[in-house]
Structures are given as structure tokens and as C-alpha cells.
PyMOL CGO cylinders between C-alpha atoms (Angstrom):
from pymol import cmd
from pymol.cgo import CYLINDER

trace = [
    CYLINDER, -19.14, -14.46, 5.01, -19.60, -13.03, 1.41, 0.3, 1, 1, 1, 1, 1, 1,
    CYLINDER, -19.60, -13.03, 1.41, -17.32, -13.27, -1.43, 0.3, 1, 1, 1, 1, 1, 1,
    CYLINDER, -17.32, -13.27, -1.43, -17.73, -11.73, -4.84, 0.3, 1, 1, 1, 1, 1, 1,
    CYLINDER, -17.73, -11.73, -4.84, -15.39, -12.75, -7.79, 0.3, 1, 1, 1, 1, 1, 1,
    CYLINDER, -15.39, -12.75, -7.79, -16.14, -9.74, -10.01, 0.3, 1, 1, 1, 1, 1, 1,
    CYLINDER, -16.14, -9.74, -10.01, -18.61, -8.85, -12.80, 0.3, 1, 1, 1, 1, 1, 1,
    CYLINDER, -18.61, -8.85, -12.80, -18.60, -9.07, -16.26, 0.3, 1, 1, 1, 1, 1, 1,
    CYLINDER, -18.60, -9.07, -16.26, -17.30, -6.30, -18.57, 0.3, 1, 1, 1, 1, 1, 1,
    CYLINDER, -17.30, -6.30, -18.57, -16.64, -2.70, -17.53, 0.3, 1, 1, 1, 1, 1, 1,
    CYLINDER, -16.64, -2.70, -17.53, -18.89, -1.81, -14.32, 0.3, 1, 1, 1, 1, 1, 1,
    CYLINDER, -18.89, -1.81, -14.32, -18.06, 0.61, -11.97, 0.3, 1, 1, 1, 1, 1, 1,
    CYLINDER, -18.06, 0.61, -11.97, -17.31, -0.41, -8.57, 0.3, 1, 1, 1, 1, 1, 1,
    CYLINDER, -17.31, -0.41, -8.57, -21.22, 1.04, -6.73, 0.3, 1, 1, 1, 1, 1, 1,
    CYLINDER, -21.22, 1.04, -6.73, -22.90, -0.77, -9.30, 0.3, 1, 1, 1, 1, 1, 1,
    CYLINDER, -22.90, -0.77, -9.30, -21.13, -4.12, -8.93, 0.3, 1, 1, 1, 1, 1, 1,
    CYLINDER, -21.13, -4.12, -8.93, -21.66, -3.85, -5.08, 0.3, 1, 1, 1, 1, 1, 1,
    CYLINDER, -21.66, -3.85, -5.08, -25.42, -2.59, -5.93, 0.3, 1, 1, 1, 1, 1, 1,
    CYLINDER, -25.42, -2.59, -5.93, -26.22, -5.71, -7.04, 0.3, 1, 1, 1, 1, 1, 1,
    CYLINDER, -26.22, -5.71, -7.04, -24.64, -7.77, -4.40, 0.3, 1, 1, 1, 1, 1, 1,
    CYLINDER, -24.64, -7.77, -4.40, -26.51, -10.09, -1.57, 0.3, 1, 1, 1, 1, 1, 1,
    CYLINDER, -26.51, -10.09, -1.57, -24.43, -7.78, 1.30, 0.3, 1, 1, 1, 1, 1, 1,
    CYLINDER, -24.43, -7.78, 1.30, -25.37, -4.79, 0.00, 0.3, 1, 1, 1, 1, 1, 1,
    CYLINDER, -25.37, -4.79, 0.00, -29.41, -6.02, -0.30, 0.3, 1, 1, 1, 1, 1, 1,
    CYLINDER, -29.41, -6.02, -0.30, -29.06, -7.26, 3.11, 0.3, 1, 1, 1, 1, 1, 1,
    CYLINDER, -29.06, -7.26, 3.11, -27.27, -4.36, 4.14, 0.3, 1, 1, 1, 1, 1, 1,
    CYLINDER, -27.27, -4.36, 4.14, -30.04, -1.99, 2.67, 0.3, 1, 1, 1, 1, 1, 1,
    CYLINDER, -30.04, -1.99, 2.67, -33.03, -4.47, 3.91, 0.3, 1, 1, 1, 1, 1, 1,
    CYLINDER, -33.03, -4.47, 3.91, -31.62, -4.52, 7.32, 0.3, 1, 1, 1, 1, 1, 1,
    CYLINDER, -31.62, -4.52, 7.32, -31.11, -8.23, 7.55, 0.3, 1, 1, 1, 1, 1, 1,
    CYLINDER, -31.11, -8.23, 7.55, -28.04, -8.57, 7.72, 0.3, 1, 1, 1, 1, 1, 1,
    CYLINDER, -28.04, -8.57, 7.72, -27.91, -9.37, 11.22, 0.3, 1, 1, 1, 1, 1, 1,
    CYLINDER, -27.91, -9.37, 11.22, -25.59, -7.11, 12.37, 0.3, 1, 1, 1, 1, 1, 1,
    CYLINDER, -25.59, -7.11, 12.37, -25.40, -5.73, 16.20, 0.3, 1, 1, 1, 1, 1, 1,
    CYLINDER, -25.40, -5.73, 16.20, -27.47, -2.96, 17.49, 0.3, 1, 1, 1, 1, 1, 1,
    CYLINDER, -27.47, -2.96, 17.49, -25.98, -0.17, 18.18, 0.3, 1, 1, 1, 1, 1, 1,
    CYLINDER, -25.98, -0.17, 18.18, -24.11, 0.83, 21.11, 0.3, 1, 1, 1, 1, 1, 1,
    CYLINDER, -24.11, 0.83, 21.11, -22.21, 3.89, 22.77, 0.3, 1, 1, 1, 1, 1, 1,
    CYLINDER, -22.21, 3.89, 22.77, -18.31, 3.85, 22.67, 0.3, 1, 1, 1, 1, 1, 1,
    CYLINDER, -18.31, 3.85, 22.67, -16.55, 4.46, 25.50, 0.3, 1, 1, 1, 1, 1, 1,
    CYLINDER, -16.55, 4.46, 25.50, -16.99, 7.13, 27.78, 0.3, 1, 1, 1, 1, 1, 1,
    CYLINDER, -16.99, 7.13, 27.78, -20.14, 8.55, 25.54, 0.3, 1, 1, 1, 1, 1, 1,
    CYLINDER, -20.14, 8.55, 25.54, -24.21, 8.59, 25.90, 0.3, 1, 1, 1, 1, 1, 1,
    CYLINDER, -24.21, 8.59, 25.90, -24.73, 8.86, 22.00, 0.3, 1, 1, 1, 1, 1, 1,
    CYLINDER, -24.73, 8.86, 22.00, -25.21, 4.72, 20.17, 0.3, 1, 1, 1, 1, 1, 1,
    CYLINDER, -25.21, 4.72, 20.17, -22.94, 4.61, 17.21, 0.3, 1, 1, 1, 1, 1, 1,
    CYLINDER, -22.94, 4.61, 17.21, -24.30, 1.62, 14.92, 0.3, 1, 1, 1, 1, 1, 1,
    CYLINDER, -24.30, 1.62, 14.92, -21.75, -0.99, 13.40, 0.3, 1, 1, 1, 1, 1, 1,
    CYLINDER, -21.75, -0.99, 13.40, -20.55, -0.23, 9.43, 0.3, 1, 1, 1, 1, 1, 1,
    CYLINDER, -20.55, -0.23, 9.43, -18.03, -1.12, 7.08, 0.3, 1, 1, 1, 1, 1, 1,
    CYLINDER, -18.03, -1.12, 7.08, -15.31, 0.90, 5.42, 0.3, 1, 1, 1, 1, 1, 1,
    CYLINDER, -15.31, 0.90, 5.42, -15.32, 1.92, 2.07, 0.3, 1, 1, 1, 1, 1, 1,
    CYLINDER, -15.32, 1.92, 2.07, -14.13, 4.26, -0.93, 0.3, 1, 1, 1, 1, 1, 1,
    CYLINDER, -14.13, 4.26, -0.93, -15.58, 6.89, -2.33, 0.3, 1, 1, 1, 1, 1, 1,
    CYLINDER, -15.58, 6.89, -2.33, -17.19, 4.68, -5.19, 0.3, 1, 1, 1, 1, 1, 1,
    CYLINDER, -17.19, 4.68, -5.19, -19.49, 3.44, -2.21, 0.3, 1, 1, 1, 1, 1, 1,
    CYLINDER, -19.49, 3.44, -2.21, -23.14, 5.02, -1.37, 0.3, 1, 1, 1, 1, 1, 1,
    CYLINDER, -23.14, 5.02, -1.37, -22.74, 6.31, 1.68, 0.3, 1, 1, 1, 1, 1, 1,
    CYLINDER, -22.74, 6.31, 1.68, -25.04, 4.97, 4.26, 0.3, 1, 1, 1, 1, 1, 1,
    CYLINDER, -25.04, 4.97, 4.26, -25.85, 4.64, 7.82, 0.3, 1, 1, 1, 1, 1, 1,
    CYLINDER, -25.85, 4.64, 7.82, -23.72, 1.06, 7.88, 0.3, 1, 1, 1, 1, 1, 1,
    CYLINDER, -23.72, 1.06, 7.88, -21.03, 1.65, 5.05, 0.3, 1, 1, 1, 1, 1, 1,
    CYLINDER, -21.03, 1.65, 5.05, -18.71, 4.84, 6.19, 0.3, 1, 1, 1, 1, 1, 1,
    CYLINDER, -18.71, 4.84, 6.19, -16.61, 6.57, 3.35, 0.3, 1, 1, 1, 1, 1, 1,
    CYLINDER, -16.61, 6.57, 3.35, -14.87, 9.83, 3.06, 0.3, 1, 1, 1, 1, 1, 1,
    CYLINDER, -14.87, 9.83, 3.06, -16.05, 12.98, 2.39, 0.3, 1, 1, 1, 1, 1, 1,
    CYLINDER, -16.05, 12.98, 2.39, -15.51, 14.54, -1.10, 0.3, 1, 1, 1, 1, 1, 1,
    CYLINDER, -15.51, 14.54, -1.10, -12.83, 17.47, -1.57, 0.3, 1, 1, 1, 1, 1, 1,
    CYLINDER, -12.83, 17.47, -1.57, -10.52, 18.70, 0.39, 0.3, 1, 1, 1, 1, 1, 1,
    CYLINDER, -10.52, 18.70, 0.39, -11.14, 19.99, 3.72, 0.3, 1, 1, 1, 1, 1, 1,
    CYLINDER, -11.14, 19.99, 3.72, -9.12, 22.80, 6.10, 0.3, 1, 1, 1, 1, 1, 1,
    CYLINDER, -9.12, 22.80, 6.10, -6.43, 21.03, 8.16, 0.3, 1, 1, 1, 1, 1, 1,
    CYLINDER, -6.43, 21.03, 8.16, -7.92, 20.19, 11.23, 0.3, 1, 1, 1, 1, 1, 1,
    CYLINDER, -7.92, 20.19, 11.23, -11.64, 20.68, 10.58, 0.3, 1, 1, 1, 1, 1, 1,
    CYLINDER, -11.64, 20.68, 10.58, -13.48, 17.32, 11.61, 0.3, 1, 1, 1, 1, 1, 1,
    CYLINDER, -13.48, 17.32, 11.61, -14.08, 16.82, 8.31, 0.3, 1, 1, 1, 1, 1, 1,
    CYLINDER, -14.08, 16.82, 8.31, -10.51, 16.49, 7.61, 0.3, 1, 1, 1, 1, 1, 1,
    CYLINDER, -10.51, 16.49, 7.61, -9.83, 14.55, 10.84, 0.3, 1, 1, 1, 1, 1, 1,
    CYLINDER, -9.83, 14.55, 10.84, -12.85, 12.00, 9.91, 0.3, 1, 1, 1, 1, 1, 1,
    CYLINDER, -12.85, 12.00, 9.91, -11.47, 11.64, 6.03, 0.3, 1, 1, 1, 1, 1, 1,
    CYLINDER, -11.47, 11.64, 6.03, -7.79, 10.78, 8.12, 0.3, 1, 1, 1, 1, 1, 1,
    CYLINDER, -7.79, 10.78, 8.12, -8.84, 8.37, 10.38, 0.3, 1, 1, 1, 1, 1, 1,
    CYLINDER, -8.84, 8.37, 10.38, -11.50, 6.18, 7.64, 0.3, 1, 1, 1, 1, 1, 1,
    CYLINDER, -11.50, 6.18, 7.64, -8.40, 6.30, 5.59, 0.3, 1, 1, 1, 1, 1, 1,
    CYLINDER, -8.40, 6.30, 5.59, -6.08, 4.79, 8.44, 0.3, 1, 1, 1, 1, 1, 1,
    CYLINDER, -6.08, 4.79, 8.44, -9.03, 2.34, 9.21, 0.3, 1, 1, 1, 1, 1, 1,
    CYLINDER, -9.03, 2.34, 9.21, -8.74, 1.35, 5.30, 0.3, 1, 1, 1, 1, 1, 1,
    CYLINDER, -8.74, 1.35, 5.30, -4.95, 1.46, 5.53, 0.3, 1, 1, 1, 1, 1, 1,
    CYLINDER, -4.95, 1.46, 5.53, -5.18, -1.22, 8.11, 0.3, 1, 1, 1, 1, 1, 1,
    CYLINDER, -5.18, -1.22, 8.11, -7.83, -3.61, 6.32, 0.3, 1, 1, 1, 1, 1, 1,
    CYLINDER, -7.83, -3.61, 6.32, -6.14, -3.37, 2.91, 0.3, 1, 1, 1, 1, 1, 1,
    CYLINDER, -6.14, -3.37, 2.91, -3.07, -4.62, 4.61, 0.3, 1, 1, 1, 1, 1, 1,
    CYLINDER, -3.07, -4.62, 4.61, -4.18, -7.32, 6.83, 0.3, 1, 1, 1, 1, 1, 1,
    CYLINDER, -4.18, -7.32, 6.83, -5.88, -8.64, 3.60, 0.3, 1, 1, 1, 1, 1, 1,
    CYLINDER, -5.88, -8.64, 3.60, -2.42, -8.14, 2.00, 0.3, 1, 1, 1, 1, 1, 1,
    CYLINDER, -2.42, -8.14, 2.00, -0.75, -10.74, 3.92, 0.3, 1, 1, 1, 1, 1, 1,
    CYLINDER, -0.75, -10.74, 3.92, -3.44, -13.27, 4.12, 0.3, 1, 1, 1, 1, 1, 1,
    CYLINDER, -3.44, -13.27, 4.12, -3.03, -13.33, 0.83, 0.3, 1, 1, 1, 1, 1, 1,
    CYLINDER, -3.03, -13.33, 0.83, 0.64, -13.66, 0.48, 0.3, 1, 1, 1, 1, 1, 1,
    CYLINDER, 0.64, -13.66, 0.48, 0.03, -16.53, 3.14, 0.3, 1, 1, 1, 1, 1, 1,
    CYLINDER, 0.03, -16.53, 3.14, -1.96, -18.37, 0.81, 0.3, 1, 1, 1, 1, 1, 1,
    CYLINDER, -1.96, -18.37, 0.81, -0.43, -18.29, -2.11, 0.3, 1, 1, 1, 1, 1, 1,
    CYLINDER, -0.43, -18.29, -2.11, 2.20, -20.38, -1.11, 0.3, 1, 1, 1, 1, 1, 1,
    CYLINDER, 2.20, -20.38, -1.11, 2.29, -24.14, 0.40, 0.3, 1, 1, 1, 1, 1, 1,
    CYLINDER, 2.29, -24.14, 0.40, 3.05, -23.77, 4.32, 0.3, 1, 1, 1, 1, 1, 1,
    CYLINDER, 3.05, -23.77, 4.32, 5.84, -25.18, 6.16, 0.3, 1, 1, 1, 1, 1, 1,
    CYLINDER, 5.84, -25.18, 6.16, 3.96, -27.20, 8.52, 0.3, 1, 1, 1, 1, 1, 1,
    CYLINDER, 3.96, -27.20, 8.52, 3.83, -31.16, 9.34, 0.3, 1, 1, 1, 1, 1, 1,
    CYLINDER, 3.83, -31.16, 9.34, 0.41, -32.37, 9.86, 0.3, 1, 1, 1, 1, 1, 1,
]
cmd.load_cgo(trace, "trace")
């Protein structure tokens, strides 16, 4: 699990992750992730990654969109689409563990 709290004064968001143990690990390849395998259906491995903006470097385990716009229907446009649902998803699963949290639960021990 990594958490990071922030960083001091005005840094952008690549340089803040930059310097961050996931994104060492992450470039060092020990992060201990699993090898790659084929989805469903296909020959071709596709390796585990994690979502991000377009702040992020792009990399072979951190996806992001591609810059500009792209035709309707071009699989650029389809790939931008479906990282954004992806992030869609994660920002609001994260969104009500929070909410969760922030208040006492209900519950009897």
C-alpha cells in the first residue's frame, strides 16, 4: 500500500509523484507486480498498470490519455474514452470510501 500526503509548496503533480517510493519502484521494476498475461480470447500479454492523468509520464505500467483531440471513433479516441471511464470509476469508489470514513458508523461491536 502507498500513501502520499502531499508536498510542500507549489509542485506540479509528475514531479511530486517523481519523487515518490511507487513511482521508483515502479521505474526499477520492483514493485512486484504480476507478469504479464493475455486477456481473454487474445495471444498478445498485456502487462498490469495504473491509471492516470495527463500530468503522469506515460509508461509501460502507468496508462494515461493521449494529448488532443482525436476523430470520433479512431482508437485513439476510443482508448482516451475508455481510460477516462476506468478513472471515472476509481475516482468514485474512492469518493465514497471517503464519505464512509468521515463519519462514526452505526454499528455495535
Amino acid at each position: 500500500m502507498f500513501v502520499d500526503a502531499g508536498c510542500q509548496g507549489r509542485i506540479s503533480d509528475n514531479s511530486v509523484f517523481t519523487n515518490t517510493e511507487l513511482y521508483k519502484k515502479l521505474e526499477t521494476k520492483t514493485l512486484c507486480l504480476p507478469q504479464p498475461v493475455p486477456l481473454n480470447g487474445k495471444e498478445k500479454s498485456v502487462p498490469y498498470f495504473f491509471i492516470g492523468d495527463e500530468a503522469f509520464p506515460f509508461s509501460e505500467n502507468l496508462m494515461k490519455v493521449y494529448p488532443r483531440q482525436h476523430p470520433k471513433g479512431s482508437k485513439e479516441h476510443i482508448f482516451n474514452y475508455r481510460i477516462c471511464r476506468a478513472r471515472t470509476v476509481v475516482e468514485n469508489v474512492f469518493g465514497l470510501v471517503f464519505r464512509v470514513l468521515r463519519k462514526p458508523m452505526l454499528l455495535e461491536p
